[in-house]
C-alpha positions as CSV (number, residue, x, y, z in Angstrom):
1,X,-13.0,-20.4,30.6
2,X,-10.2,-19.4,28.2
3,X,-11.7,-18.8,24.6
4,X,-10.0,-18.6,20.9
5,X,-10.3,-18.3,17.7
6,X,-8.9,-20.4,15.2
7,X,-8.5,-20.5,11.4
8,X,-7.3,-23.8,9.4
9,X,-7.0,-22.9,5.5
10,X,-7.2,-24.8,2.5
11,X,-4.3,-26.8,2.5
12,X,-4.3,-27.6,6.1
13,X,-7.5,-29.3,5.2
14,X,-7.1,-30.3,2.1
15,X,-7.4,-34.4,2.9
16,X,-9.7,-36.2,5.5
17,X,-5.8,-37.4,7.3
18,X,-5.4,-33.5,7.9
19,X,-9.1,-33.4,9.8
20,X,-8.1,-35.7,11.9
21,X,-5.0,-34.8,12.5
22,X,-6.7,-31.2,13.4
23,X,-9.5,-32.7,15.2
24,X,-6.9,-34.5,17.5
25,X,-5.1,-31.4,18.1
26,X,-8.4,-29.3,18.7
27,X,-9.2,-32.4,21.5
28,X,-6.2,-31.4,23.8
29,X,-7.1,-28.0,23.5
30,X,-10.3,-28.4,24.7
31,X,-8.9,-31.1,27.4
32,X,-6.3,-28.3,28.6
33,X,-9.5,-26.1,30.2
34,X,-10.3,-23.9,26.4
35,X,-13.4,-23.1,24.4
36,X,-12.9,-22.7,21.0
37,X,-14.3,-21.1,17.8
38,X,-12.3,-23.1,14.6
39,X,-13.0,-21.0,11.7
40,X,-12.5,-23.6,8.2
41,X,-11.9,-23.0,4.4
42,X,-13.2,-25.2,1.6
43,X,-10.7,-28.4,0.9
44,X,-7.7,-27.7,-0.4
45,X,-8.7,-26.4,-4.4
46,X,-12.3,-27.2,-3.8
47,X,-13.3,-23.0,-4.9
48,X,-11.5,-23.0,-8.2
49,X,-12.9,-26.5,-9.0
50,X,-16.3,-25.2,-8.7
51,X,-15.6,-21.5,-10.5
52,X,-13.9,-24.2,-13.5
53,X,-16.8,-25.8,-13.5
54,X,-18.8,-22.7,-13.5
55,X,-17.4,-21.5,-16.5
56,X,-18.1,-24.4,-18.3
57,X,-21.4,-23.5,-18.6
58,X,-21.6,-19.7,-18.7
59,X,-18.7,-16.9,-18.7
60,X,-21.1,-14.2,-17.2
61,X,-22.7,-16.4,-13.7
62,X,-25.5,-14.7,-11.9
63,X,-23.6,-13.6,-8.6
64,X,-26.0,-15.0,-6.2
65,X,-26.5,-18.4,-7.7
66,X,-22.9,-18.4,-7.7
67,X,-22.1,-17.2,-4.2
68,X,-24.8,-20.3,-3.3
69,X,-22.4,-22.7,-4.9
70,X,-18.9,-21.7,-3.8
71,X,-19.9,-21.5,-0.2
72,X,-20.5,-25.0,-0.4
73,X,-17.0,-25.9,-0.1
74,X,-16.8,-24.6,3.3
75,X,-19.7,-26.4,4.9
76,X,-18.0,-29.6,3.7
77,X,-15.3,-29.1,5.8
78,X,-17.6,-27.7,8.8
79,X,-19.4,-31.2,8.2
80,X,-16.1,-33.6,8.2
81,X,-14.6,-31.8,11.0
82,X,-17.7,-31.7,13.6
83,X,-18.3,-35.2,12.7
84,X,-14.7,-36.7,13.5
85,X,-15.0,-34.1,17.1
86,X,-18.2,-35.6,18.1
87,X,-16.9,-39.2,17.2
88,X,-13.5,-38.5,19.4
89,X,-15.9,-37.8,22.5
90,X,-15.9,-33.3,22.2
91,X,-19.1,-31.9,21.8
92,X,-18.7,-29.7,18.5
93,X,-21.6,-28.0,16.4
94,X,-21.4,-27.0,12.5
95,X,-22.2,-23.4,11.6
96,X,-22.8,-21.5,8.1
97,X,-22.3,-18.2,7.8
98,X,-25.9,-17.9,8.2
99,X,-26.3,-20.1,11.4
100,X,-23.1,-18.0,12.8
101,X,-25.1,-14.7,12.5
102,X,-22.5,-13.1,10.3
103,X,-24.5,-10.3,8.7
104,X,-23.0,-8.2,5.6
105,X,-23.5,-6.0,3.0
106,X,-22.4,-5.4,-0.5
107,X,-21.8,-7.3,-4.0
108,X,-23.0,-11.1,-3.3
109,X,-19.6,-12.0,-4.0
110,X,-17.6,-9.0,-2.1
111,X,-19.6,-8.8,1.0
112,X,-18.0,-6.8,4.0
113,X,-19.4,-8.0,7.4
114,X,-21.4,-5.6,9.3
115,X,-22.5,-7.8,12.3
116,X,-22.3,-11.1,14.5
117,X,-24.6,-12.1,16.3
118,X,-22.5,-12.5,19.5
119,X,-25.3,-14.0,22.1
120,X,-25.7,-16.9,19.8
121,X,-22.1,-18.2,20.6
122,X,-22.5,-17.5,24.3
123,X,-26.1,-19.5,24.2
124,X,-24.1,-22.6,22.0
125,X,-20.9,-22.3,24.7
126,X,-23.2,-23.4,27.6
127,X,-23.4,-27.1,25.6
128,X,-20.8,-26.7,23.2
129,X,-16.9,-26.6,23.5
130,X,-15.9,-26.5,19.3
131,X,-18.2,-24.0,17.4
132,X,-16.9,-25.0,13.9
133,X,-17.9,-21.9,11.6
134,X,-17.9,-21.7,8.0
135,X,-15.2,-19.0,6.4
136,X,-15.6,-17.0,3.6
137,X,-19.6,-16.2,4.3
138,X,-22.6,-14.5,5.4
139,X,-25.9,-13.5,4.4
140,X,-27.2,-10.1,3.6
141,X,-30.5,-8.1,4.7
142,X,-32.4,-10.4,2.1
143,X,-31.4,-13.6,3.7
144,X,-29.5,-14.0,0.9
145,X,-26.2,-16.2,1.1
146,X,-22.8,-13.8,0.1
147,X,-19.4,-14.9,0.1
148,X,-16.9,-12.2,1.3
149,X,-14.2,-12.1,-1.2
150,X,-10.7,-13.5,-1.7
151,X,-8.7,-14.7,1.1
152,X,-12.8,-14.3,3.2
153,X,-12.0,-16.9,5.7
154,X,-9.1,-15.1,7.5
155,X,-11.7,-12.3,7.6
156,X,-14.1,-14.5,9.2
157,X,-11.8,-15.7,11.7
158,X,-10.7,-12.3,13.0
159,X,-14.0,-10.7,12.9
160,X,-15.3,-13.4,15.3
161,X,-12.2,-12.6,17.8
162,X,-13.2,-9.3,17.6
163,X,-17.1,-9.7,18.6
164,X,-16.2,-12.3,21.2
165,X,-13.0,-10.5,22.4
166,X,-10.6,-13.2,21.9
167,X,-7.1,-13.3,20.3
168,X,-6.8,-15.2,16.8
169,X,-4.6,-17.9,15.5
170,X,-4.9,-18.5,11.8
171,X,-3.0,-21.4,11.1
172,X,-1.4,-22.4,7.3
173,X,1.1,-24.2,5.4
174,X,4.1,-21.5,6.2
175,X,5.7,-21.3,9.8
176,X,4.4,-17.4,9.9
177,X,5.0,-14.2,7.9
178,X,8.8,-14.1,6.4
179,X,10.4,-11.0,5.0
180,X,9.7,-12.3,1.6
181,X,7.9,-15.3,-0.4
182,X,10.4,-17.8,1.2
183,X,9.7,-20.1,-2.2
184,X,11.6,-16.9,-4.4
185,X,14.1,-16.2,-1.7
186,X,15.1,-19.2,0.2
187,X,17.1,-17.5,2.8
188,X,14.4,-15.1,3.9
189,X,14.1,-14.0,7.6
190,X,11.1,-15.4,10.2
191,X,9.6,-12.2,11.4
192,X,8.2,-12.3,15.5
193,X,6.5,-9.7,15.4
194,X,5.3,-7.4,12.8
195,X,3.4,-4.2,13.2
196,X,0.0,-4.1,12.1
197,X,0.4,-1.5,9.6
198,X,3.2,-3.3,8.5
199,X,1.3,-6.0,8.1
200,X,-1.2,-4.5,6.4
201,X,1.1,-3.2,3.6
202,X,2.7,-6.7,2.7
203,X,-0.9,-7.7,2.6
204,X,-2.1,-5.4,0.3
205,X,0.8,-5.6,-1.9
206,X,1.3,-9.3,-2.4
207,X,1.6,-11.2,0.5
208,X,-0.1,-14.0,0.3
209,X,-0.3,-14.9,4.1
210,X,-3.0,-12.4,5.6
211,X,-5.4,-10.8,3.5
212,X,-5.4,-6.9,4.2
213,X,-8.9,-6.6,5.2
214,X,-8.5,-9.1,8.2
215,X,-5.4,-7.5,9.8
216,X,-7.3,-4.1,9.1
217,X,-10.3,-5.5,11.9
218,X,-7.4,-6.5,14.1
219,X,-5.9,-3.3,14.6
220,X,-9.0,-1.3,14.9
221,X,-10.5,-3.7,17.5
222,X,-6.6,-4.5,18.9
223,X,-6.7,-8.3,18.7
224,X,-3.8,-9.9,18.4
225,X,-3.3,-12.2,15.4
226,X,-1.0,-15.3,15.5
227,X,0.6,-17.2,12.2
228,X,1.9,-20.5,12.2
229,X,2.1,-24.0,11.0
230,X,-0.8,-25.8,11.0
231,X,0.0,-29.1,13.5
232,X,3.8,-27.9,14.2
233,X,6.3,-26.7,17.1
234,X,8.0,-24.1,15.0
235,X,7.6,-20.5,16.0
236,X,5.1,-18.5,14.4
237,X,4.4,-14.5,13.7
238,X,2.5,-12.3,16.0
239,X,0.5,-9.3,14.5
240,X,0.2,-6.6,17.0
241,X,0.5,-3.1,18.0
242,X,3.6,-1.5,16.8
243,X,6.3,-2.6,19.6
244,X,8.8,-0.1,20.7
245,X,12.0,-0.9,19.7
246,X,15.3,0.6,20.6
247,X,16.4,0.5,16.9
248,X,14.2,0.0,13.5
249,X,14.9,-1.6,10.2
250,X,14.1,0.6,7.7
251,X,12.9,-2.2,5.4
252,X,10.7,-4.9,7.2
253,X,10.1,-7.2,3.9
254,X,9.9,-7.1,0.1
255,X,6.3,-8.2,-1.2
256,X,5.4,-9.4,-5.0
257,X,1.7,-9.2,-6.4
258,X,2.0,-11.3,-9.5
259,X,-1.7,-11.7,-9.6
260,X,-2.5,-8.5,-11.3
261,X,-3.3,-6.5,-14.4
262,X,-2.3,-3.5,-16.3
263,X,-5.3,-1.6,-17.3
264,X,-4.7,1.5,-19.7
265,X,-7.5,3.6,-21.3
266,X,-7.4,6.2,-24.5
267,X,-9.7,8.6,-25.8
268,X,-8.9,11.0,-28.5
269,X,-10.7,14.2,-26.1
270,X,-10.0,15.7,-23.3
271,X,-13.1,14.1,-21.8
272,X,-13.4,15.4,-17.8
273,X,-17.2,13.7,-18.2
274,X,-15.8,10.0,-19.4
275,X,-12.9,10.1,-16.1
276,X,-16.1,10.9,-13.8
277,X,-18.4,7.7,-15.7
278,X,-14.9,5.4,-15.6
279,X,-14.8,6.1,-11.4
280,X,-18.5,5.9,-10.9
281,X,-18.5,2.6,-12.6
282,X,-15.5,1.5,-10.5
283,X,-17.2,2.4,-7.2
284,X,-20.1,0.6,-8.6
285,X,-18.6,-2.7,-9.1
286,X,-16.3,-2.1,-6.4
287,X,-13.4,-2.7,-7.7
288,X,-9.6,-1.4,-6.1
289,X,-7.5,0.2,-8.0
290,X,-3.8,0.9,-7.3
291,X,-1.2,3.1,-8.7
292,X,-3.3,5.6,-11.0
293,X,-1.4,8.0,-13.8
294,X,-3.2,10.4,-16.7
295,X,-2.1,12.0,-19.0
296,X,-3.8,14.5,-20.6
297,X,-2.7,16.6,-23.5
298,X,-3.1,17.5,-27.4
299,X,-3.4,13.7,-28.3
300,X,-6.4,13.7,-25.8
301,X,-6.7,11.7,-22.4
302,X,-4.6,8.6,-21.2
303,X,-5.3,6.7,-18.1
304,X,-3.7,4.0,-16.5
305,X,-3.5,2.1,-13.2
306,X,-3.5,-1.4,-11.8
307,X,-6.0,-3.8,-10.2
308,X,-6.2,-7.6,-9.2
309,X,-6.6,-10.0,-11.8
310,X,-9.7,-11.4,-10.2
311,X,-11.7,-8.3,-11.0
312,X,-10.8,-8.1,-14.6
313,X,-14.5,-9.3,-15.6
314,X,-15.7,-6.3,-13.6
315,X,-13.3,-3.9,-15.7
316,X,-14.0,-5.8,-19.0
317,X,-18.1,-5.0,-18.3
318,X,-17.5,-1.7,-17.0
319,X,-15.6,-0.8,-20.6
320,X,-18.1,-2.5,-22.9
321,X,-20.8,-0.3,-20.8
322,X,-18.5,3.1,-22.0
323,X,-17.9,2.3,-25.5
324,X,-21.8,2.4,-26.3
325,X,-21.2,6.1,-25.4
326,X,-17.8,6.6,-26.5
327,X,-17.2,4.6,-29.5
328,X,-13.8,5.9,-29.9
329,X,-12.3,4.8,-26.2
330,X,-9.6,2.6,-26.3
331,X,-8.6,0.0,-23.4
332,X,-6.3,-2.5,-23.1
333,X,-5.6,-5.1,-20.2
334,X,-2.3,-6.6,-19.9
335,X,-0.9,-9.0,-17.5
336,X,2.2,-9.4,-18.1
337,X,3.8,-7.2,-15.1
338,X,4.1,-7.9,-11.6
339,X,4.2,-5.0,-8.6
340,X,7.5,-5.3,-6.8
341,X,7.1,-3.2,-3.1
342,X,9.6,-2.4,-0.3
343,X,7.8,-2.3,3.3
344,X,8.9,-0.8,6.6
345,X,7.7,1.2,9.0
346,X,11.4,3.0,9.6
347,X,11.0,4.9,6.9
348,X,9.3,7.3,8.3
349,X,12.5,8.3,9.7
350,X,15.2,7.2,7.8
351,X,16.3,8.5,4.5
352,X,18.0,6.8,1.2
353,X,15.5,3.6,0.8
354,X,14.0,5.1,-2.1
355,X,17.7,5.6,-3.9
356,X,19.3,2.4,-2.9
357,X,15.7,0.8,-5.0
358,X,16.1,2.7,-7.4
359,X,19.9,2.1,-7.5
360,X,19.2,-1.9,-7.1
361,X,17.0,-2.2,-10.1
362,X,19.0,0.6,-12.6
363,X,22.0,-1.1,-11.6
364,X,20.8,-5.0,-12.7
365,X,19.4,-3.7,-15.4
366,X,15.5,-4.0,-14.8
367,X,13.4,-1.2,-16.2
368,X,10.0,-0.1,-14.4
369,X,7.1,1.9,-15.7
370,X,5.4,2.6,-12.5
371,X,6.2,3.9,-8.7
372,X,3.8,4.9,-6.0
373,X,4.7,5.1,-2.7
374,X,2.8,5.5,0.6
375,X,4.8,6.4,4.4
376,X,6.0,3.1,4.5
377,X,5.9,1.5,1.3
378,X,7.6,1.9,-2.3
379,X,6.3,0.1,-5.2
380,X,7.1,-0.4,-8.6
381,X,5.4,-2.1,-11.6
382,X,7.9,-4.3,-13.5
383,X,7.9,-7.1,-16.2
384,X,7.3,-9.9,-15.1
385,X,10.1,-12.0,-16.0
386,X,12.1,-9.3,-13.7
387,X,9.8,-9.8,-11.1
388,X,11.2,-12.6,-8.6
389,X,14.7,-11.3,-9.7
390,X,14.0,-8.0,-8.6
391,X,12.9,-9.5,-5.2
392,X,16.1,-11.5,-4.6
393,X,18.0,-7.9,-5.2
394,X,15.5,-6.0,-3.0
395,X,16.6,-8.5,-0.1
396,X,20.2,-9.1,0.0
397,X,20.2,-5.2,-0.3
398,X,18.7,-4.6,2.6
399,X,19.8,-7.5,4.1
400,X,16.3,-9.1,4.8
């Protein structure tokens, strides 16, 4: 029997119409001969309701009481959705994380999935045709419940296409991955296919439609992602293997990552021993950094880079930690910049992207304090106010 996974987000569920309306569509599925994993978020803004809650009562949460309350969200949608199944006639079971067998590791609240438990879903197939799982969780060595991070239920979905061997369709409110944020630039271009690494790259640098870690466990286990429209017949994206073809765009799409923060360090010493604590601690707390500079000379040591702004709690403890041993450091966070980036895999072998950018944004006047670049990527850090502008440029340049 033919077997998939599927993944509904947040605002695909986000009202008891849009369960049923899923539920319905899940019920010809399974009429049409398929067996079928349904990976859920929480409801709509059900996570950030909780962390406002949350820090109504204390700014510094203990991360496993926490992790215990914001996978709640999810079960509630597990519990709708198997409800309105088994009351249309298809026999559907709820799973946690923890009834899934979704082992991880790590920070409670940045978990990275080690295992699943594969002969469970094969024992719950021979009675079951839904297996509605929980996104966004797991439990650790301890038994302990952990969450697995931003964007956790996409990861969810794809690791459990990868353990059962089954492709994965992760379903939204967008009709697939476009060449840019179609809300800033309204004529941007469908994509069919995009690369992995591609993928990967948008991901990482702003996209909002695939989180990076997800489409990283699809290319090393080659499964095959599909994005479309939750409950529509408009053509989605597939995420695959990089396809052969006769003639490559050097730019694929123009990302924005408005969601992050300046971080910028000072210390009046040339301080080798303070750079090895400031890493340590960042390995610690596991928290990504992007886009690194220093600069060290007479005036002593500067360091700068960039990071999400969900992390800035980690980086505001891991400072207050170093200034009991180095009174004089400096930091500052700002977050008023955004991270403009240019993706394509034909860069490898094409030349001029990186002087028609640079061209674009001296030309409209839009000063940038930042580049990095990777093989196929170019980013720069700009002010925010320059930011959606800069991607409207980027795009009619290169035509995407």
């Amino acid at each position: 029997m033919k077997r998939n996974v599927l993944k509904f987000g947040g605002t695909s569920v986000s009202s008891l119409e849009k369960i049923k309306g899923i539920a319905g569509y899940l019920k010809d599925r399974v009429r049409q001969g398929e067996q079928l994993v349904v990976v859920v978020s929480a409801m709509g803004k059900t996570t950030d309701e909780l962390l406002e809650q949350v820090s109504m009562i204390t700014q510094s949460p203990n991360e496993q009481d926490l992790a215990v309350l914001l996978t709640t969200g999810e079960q509630q949608t597990i519990s709708y959705l198997s409800i309105i199944l088994n009351d249309l006639g298809v026999k559907s079971k709820p799973l946690t994380g923890y009834q899934a067998g979704i082992e991880t590791v790590g920070h409670h609240l940045k978990s990275k999935i080690s295992k699943i438990n594969t002969k469970l879903f094969e024992q719950l197939f021979e009675t079951y045709d839904v297996l509605i799982v929980a996104g966004f969780q797991g439990f650790n060595t301890d038994n302990e419940i952990t969450t697995l991070g931003r964007g956790g239920s996409d990861t969810t979905a794809v690791a459990l296409a990868a353990a059962i061997q089954c492709p994965c369709e992760i379903y939204t409110d967008v009709a697939g991955v476009y060449s840019t944020d179609p809300r800033i630039y309204p004529n941007a271009k469908r994509l069919q296919v995009v690369s992995y690494e591609e993928m990967m790259e948008m991901s990482a640098l702003g996209s909002g439609v695939l989180v990076s870690r997800s489409v990283e466990i699809a290319k090393n286990f080659n499964i095959p992602i599909y994005l479309g429209k939750t409950l529509s017949d408009e053509k989605g994206t597939w995420v695959m293997s990089t396809v052969e073809m006769i003639e490559k765009k050097a730019v694929t799409g123009v990302a924005i990552d408005q969601d992050m923060i300046h971080v910028t360090l000072n210390y009046p010493e040339n301080d080798i021993h303070l750079l090895d604590r400031v890493f340590i601690h960042l390995e610690q707390e596991e928290v990504n950094v992007d886009m690194i500079s220093q600069i060290t000379n007479n005036e002593g040591l500067q360091l700068s880079f960039t990071m999400k702004d969900t992390e800035e709690y980690q980086i505001q403890k891991i400072f207050s930690h170093l200034k009991e041993d180095y009174p004089e450091l400096y930091f500052k966070i700002e977050n008023q910049f955004a991270k403009v980036s240019v993706i394509g895999s034909g860069m490898r072998d094409m030349t001029g992207v990186a002087s028609k950018v640079f061209r674009t944004l001296i030309e409209s006047d839009i000063p940038f304090y930042q580049v990095t670049t990777s093989e196929i990527s170019i980013s720069y850090v700009v002010d925010i106010e320059n930011g959606e502008k800069a991607v409207q440029l980027l795009c009619k340049s290169f035509d995407l």
